[in-house]
C-alpha positions as CSV (number, residue, x, y, z in Angstrom):
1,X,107.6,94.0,98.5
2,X,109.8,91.1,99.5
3,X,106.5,87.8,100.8
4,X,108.1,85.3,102.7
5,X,106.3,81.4,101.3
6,X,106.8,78.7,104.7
7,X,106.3,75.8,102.8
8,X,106.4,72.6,101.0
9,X,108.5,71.4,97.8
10,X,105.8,70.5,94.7
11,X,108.5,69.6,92.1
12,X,105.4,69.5,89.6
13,X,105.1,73.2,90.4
14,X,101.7,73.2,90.2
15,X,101.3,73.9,93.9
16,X,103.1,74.1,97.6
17,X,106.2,76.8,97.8
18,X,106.8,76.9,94.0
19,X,103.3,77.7,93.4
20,X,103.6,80.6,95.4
21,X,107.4,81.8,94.5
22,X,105.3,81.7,90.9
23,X,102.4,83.9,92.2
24,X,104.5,86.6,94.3
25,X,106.6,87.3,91.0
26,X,103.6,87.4,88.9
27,X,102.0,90.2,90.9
28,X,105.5,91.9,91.4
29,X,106.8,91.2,94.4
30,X,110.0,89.4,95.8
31,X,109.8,85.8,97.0
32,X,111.7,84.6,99.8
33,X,111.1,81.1,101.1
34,X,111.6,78.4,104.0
35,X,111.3,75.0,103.3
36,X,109.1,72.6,105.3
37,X,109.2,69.5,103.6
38,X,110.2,67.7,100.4
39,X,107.6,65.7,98.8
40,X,107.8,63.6,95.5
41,X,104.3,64.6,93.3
42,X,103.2,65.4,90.1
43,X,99.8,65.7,88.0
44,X,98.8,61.8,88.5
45,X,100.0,61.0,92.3
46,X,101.4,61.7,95.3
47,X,104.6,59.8,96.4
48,X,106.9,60.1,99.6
49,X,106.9,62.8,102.2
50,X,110.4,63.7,103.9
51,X,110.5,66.4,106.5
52,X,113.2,68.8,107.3
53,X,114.2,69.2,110.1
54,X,112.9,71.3,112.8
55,X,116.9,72.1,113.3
56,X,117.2,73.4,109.5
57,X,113.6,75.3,109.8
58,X,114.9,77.7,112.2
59,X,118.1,77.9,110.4
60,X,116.4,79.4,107.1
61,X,113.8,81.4,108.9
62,X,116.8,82.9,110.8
63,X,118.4,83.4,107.5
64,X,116.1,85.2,106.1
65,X,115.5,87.6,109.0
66,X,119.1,88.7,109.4
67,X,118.7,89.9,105.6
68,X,115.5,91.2,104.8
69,X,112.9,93.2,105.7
70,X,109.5,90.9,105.2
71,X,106.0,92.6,104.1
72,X,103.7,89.3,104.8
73,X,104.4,85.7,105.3
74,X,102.1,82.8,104.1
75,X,102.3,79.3,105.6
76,X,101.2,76.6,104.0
77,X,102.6,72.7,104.4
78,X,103.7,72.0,107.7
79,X,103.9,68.1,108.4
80,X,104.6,67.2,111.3
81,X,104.6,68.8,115.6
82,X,108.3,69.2,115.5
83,X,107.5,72.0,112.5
84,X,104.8,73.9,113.4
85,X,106.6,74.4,116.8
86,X,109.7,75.5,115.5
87,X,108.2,78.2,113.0
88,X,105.6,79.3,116.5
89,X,109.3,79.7,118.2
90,X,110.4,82.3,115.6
91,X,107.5,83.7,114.3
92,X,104.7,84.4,117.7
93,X,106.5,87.6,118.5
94,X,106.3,89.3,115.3
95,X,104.1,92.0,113.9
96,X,104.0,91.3,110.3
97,X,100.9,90.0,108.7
98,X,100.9,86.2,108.5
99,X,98.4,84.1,106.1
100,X,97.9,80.4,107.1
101,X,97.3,78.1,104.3
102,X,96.0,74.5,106.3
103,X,96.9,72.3,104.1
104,X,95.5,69.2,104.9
105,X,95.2,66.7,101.4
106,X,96.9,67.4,98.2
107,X,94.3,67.1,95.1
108,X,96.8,64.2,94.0
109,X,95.9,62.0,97.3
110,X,98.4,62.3,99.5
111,X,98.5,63.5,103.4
112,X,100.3,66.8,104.1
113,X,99.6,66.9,107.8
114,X,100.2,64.3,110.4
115,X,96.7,63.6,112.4
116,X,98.4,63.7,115.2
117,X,100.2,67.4,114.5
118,X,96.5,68.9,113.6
119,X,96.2,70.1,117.7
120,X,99.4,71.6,117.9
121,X,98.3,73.5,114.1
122,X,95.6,74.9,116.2
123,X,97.5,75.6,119.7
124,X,100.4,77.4,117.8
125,X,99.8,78.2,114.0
126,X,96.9,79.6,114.3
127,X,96.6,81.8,117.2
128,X,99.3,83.8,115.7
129,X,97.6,84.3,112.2
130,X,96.2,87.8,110.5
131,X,94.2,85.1,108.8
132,X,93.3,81.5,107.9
133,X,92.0,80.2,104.9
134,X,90.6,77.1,104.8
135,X,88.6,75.1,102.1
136,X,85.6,73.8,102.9
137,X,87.4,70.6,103.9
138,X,89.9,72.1,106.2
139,X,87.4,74.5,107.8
140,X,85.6,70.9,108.9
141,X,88.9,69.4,110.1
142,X,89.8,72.2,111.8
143,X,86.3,72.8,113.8
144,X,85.0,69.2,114.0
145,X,81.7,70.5,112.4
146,X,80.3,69.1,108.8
147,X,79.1,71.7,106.5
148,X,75.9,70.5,105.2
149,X,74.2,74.6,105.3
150,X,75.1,78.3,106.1
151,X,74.4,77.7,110.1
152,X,77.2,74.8,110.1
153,X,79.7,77.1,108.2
154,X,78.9,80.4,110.6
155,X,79.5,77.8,113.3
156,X,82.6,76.4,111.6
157,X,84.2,80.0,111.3
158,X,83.2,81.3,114.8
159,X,84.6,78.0,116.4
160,X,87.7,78.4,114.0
161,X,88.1,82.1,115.4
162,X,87.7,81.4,119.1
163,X,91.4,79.5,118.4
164,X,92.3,83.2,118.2
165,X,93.0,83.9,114.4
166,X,91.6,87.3,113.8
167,X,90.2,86.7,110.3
168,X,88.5,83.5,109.0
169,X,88.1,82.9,105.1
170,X,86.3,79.7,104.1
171,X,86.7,79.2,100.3
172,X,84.9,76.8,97.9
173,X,81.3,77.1,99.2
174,X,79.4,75.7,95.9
175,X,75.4,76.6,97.8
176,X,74.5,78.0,94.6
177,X,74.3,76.5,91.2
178,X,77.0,78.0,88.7
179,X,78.4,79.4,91.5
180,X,81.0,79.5,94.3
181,X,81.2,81.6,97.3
182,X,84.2,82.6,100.1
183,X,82.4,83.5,103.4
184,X,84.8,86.0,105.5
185,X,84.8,86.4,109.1
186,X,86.4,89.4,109.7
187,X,86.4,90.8,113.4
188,X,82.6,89.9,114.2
189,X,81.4,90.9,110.3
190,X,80.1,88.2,108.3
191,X,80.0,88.4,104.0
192,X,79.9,86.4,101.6
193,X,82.2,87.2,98.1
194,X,80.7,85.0,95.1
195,X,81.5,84.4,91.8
196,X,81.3,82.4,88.6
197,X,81.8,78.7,89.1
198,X,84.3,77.0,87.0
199,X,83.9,73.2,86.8
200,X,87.4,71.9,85.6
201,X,89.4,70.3,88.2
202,X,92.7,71.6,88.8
203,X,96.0,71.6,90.8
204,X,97.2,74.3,92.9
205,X,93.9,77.1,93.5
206,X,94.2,76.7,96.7
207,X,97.9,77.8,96.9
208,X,97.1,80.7,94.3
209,X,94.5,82.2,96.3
210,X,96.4,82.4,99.9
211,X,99.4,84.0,97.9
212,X,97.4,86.1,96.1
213,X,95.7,87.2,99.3
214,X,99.2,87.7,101.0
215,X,100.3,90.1,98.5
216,X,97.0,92.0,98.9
217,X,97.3,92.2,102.6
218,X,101.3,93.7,102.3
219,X,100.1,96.1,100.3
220,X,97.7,97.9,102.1
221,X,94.4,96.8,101.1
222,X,91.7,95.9,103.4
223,X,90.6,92.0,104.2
224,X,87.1,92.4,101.9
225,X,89.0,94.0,98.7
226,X,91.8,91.7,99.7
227,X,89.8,88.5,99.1
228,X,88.4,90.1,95.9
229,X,91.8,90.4,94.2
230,X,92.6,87.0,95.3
231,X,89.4,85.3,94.3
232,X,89.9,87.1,90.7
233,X,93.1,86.2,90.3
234,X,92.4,82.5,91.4
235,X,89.4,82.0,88.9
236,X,91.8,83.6,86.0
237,X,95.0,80.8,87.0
238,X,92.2,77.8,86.8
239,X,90.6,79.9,83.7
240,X,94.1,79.1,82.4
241,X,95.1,76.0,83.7
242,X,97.4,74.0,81.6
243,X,97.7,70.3,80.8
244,X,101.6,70.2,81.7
245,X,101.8,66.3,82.5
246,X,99.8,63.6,82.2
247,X,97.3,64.6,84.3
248,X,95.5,67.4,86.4
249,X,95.8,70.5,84.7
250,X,98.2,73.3,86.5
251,X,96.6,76.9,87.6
252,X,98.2,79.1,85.2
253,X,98.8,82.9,85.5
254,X,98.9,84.4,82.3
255,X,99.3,88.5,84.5
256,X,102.6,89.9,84.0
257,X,103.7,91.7,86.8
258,X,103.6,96.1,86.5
259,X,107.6,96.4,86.7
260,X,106.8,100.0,87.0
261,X,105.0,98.9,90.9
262,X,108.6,97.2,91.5
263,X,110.5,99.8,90.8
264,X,109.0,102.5,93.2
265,X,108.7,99.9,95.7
266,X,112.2,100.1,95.6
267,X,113.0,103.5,95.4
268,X,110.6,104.2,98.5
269,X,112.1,101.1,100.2
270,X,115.6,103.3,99.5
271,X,113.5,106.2,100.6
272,X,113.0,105.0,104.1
273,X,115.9,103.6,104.6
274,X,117.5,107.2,104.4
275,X,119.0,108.2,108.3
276,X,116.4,110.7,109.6
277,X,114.0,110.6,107.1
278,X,111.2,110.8,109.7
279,X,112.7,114.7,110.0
280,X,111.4,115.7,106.4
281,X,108.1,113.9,106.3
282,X,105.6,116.9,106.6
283,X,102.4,117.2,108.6
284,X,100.4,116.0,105.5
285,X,102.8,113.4,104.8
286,X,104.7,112.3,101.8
287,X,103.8,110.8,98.7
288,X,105.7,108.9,96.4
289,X,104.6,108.5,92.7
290,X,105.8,107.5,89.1
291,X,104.1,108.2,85.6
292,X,103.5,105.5,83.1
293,X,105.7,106.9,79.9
294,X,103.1,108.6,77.9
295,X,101.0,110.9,80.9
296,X,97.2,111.9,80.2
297,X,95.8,112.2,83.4
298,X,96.7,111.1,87.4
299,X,95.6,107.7,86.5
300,X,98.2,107.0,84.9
301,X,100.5,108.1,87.6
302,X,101.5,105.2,90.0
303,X,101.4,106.7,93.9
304,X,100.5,105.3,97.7
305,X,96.9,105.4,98.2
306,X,97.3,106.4,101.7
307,X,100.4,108.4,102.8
308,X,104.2,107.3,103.3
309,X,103.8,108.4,107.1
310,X,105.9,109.4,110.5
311,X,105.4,106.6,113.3
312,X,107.8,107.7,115.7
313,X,111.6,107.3,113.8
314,X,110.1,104.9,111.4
315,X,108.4,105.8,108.3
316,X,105.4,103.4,107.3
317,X,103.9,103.0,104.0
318,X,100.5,103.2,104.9
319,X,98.8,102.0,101.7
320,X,98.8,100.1,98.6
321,X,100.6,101.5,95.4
322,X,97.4,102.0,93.0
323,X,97.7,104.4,89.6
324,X,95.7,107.6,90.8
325,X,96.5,107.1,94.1
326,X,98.0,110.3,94.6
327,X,96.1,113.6,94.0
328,X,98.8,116.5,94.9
329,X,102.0,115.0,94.3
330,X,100.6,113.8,91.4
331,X,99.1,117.1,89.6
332,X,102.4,118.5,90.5
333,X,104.1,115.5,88.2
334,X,101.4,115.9,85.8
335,X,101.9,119.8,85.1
336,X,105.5,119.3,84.9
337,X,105.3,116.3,82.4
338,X,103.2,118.7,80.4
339,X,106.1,120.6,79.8
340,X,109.1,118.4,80.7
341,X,107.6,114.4,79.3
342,X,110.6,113.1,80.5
343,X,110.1,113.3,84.4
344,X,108.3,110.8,85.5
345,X,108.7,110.5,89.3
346,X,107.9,112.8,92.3
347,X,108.2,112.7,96.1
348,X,107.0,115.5,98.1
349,X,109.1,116.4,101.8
350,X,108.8,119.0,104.5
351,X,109.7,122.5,103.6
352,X,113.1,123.5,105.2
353,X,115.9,126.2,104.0
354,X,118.5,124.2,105.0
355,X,117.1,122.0,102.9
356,X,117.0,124.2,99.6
357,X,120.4,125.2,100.6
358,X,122.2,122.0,100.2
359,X,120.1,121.4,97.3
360,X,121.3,124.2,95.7
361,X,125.2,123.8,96.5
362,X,125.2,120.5,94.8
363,X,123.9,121.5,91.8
364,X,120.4,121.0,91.9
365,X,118.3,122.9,89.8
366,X,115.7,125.0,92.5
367,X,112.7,126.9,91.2
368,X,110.0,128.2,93.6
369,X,106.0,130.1,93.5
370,X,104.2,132.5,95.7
371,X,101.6,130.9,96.9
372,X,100.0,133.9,98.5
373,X,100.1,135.3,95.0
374,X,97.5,132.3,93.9
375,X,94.1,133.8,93.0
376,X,90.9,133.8,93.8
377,X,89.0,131.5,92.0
378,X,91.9,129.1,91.7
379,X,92.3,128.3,95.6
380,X,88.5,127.5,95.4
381,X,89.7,124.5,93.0
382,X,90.3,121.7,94.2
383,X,93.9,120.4,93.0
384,X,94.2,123.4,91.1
385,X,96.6,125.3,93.0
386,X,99.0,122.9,92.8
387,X,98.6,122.8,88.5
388,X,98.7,127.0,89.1
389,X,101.9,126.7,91.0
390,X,103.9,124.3,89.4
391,X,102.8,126.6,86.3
392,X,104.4,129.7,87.5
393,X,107.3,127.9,89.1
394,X,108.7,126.5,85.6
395,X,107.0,129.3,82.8
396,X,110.0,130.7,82.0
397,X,112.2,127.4,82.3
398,X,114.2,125.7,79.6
399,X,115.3,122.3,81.5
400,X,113.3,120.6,84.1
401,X,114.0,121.7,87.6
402,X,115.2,119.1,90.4
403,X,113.4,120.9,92.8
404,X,110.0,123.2,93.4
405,X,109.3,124.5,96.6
406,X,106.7,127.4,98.6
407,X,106.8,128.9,101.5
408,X,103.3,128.2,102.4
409,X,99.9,130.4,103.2
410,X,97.4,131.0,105.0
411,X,96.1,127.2,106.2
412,X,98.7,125.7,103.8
413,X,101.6,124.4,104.9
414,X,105.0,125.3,102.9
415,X,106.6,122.4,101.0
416,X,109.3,120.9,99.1
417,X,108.3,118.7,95.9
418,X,111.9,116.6,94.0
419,X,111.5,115.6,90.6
420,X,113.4,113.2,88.4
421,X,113.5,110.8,85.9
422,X,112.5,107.6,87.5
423,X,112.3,106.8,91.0
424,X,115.9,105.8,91.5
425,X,117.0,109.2,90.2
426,X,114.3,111.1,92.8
427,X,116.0,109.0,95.9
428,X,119.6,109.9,94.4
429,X,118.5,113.4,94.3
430,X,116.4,113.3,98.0
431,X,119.9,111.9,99.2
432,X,122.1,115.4,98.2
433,X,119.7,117.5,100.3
434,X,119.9,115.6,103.3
């Protein structure tokens, strides 16, 4: 996934848009940034503040843009009217997800927000947010209403909303001892997500936990699970905060990113890029998937948890990629590791002759089952027919096959599954058929 960070510089890195660029790579995704302002900070205090120019701000956002296709964006810094108005400008007319970071104080003392630019943050920034999280703070700044109880913070969040931000996360809420809470507003839903307190004072949670959350939301999950991966992986960087200066201790991840998840991001990325893919996408969709090296089971098979769907001539990844995500496309890998460890990867497209055809007159290695040969008591199985298939497609096989297709039965629609090595090879392979 390639995050976009809209941002301040931190040179201490401990928070702002190196902060982030540290959390996207951590979690295995791409960061691409725009810079808001350049401040001079480190562990003990805050120094100068000089803003780029609005000019520049739409220059890098343009940049950025004209290259790359963007999963999520997060905004955080923004000093001054001149900058949130130039990022509205570019920004209120798209469709990808944005999280806004308010960023009001940095824990080092200094002021990241002109007074003066906070009603313009609400007139522009925040209407065009998938959601807004605010500390406790910032949630009080932003609404005019001290917390002092749960009443004032429902009122906070609700009063936050009507600027017209669809989602509303307050984090920090200490109202029970040993513990601290994020209260969501999510449409008109209202929950609560707790979890151990921890009392050291640090630099940069804040930041961690709106990139975290921006990486949740462009991958597919939903706002509540969303939070919870961000509020784990927030308590684990201040579990591991380090004493890098003289000062407050850095959030530290200590997760190394799953290079396998990067890699079939890419290779579906490739996939979808293809001219007329949204031709061979079947009715049931297509999944995408790649083993871990040694294979036990479909948990250890890396797949979409939704579907890689049609929408019109665009194909959507509808879904996060989650090991035992898949079921079908991922039995099929599984029974043809089984026999062949050294394919990892599998994509499933619709069925078509011409299809085979071209497979076969570059050199692709084609097998094929019956599947109205399939018996009884296996069809009554779930995921079985696919294991009894794949079986009698490659039973009297010596090298892996390229490609298994059927022709279908009754109430099952025909299909064509590709195998390879990797990912990349499975796109390489997707690309001589088509």
């Amino acid at each position: 996934m390639n995050l976009l960070s809209i941002a301040g510089s931190d040179p201490s890195s401990g928070a702002g848009i190196q902060s982030d660029i540290k959390t996207f790579t951590s979690l295995g995704s791409y960061a691409l940034t725009v810079i808001t302002s350049i401040t001079s900070q480190n562990t003990t205090k805050f120094g100068k503040i000089e803003p780029i120019s609005s000019k520049m701000i739409k220059n890098q956002i343009d940049s950025i843009f004209s290259d790359f296709k963007v999963d999520a964006i997060k905004i955080g810094m923004v000093y001054n009217s001149s900058t949130i108005r130039a990022i509205f400008l570019k920004l209120s007319k798209t469709s990808i997800p944005i999280i806004l970071d308010p960023i009001i104080k940095s824990t080092t003392g200094g002021r990241l927000i002109k007074k003066d630019a906070i009603e313009d943050y609400k007139k522009y920034l925040v209407p065009i947010a998938h959601a807004i999280t605010p500390n406790v703070s910032e949630a009080s700044t932003l609404a005019g209403i001290t917390i002092k109880n749960k009443q004032d913070l429902i009122r906070c969040a609700i009063k936050i909303q009507d600027l017209g931000v669809k989602n509303v996360v307050i984090t920090g809420i200490p109202f029970k001892k040993g513990e601290i809470s994020d209260f969501v507003l999510e449409d008109s839903k209202q929950y609560f997500i707790s979890g151990k307190k921890l009392e050291q004072v640090n630099h940069g949670s804040g930041c961690n936990f709106s990139s975290a959350l921006t990486v949740a939301i462009a991958s597919g999950k939903n706002l509540r699970n969303a939070v919870k991966f961000a509020k784990k992986f927030t308590y684990n960087s201040i579990k591991n905060s380090k004493k890098i200066g003289k000062g407050i201790p850095v959030t530290h991840s200590t997760r190394k990113a799953d290079t396998n998840k990067k890699i079939l991001e890419d290779a579906i990325h490739d996939f979808q890029n293809f001219k007329k893919i949204y031709s061979i996408i079947p009715e049931c969709q297509t999944n995408f998937v790649y083993a871990k090296e040694k294979i036990k089971s479909t948990k250890d098979i890396l797949g979409v948890s939704g579907r890689i769907v049609k929408a019109g001539k665009d194909v959507v990844v509808a879904g996060s990629l989650e090991y035992g995500g898949s079921k079908h496309v991922a039995s099929a890998l599984l029974e043809i590791a089984k026999k062949f460890p050294q394919m990892r990867s599998a994509v499933n497209v619709k069925y078509d002759p011409n299809l085979i055809n071209t497979g076969r007159k570059n050199d692709l290695i084609v097998k094929s089952y019956d599947r109205s040969k399939e018996p009884p008591n296996v069809k009554r199985k779930e995921n079985e027919s696919i294991s009894w298939g794949i079986k009698q497609a490659i039973k009297n096989s010596n090298i892996p096959p390229d490609i298994i297709f059927h022709k279908g039965d009754f109430g099952k629609e025909p299909m064509i599954l590709i195998f390879g090595r990797d990912p990349s090879e499975v796109v390489e392979k997707v690309s001589k058929i088509l």
